[in-house]
N, C-alpha and C positions, 0 to 999 in steps of 0.2 A: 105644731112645731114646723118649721122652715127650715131646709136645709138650701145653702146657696149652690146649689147644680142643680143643672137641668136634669128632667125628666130622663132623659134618654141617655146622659151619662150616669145617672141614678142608679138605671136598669143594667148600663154596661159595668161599674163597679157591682151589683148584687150578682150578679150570672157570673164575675172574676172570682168574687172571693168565696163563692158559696157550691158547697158541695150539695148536688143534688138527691135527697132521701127523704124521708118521713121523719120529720123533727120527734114524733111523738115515741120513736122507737128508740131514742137515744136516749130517753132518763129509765130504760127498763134492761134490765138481762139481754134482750137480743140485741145490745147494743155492741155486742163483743163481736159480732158478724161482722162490724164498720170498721174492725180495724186494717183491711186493707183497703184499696183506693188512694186518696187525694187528701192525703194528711196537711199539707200544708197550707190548704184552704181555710178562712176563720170560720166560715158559718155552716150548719149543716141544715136541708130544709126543701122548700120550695117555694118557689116565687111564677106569679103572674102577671098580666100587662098592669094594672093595679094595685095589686094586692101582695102580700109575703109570708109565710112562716117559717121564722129558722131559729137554732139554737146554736149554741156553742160548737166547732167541729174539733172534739176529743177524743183520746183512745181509750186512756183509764179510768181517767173519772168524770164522767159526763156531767153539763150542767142540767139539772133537773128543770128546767124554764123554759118555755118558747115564747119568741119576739113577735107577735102577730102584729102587722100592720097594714095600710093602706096609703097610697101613693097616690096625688094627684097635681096636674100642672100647674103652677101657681101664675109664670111667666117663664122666657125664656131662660131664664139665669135660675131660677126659684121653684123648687118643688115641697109642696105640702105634705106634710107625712104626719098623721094619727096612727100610733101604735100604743100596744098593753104587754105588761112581761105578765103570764100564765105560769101555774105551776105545771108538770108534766105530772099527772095523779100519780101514778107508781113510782118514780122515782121521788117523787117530794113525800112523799107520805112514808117510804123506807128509811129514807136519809132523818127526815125528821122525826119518828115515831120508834124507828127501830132499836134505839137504848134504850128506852122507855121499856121495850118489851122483854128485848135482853137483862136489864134492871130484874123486873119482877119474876122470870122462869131461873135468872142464878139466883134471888133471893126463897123462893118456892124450893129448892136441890136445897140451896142453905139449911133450910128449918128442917127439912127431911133428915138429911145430912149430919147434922149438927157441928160442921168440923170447930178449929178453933177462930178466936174473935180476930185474930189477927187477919187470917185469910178473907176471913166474912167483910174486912174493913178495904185488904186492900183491892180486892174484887168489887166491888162499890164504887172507891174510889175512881178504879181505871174505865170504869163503864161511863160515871158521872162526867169522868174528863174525855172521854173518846165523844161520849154525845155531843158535850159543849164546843169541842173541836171542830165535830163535822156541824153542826148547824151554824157556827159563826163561818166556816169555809165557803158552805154553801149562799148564805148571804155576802162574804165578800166576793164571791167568785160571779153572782148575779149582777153586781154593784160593778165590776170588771169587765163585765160582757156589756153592758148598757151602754160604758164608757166607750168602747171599743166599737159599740154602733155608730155612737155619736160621732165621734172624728176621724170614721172613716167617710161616715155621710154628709161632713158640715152641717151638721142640726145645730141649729139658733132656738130658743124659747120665742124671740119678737120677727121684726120685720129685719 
């Protein structure tokens, strides 16, 4: 991919909008540490003379993803950028997994239990729709961050 600025305002827009931390601490619990600082920055991460990794800069609900990529001169107007969106293992795998597990320990209390079929139903149902909530969130919210790369960096697909 191509984005139309130079190298070196490439690097001055990522050092502007990007909060300096360990992108991989942000999809986990000690993510709660970051909420002071430099909120109004978009990315959280770090970056090198070629190279980057950042994620979303959140306070509540972190995006579970990091932006890995690499940067290289293409010409003076034109910089070359190869990037991949990564899951961040602990967060993607809670956000994604974690109804699934919820699901099965309130149905396990259920059958112990035996309460009536109503609560069995609607206990079910809100697990079913809280899971489906967050996993479509968490894909739009990936799908919103890439966006948000892109026209901040002028990425083009061609020349």
């Amino acid at each position: 991919m191509i984005s139309q600025i130079g190298i070196q305002e490439f690097r001055a827009r990522l050092k502007a909008n990007t909060k300096i931390g360990n992108p991989k601490i942000s999809g986990t619990p000690l993510h709660a540490f970051n909420m002071i600082g430099e909120k109004n920055k978009l990315f959280y991460g770090t970056f090198g003379e070629n190279n980057f990794k950042i994620t979303s800069n959140a306070i509540l609900f972190p995006l579970p993803y990091i932006l890995k990529g690499k940067i290289k001169s293409k010409n003076l107007n034109q910089t070359e950028i190869s990037y991949e969106i990564i899951p961040i293992q602990f967060g993607y795998y809670w956000i994604r997994y974690f109804p699934f597990i919820a699901f099965l320990l309130f149905n396990i209390i259920f059958i112990i239990e035996k309460p009536p079929l109503s609560v069995w139903i609607i206990f079910n149902l809100f697990i079913v729709f809280i899971g489906a909530i967050s996993n479509l969130r968490m894909y739009y919210k990936r799908k919103n961050f890439e966006i948000k790369f892109i026209k901040l960096f002028e990425i083009s697909n061609g020349e």
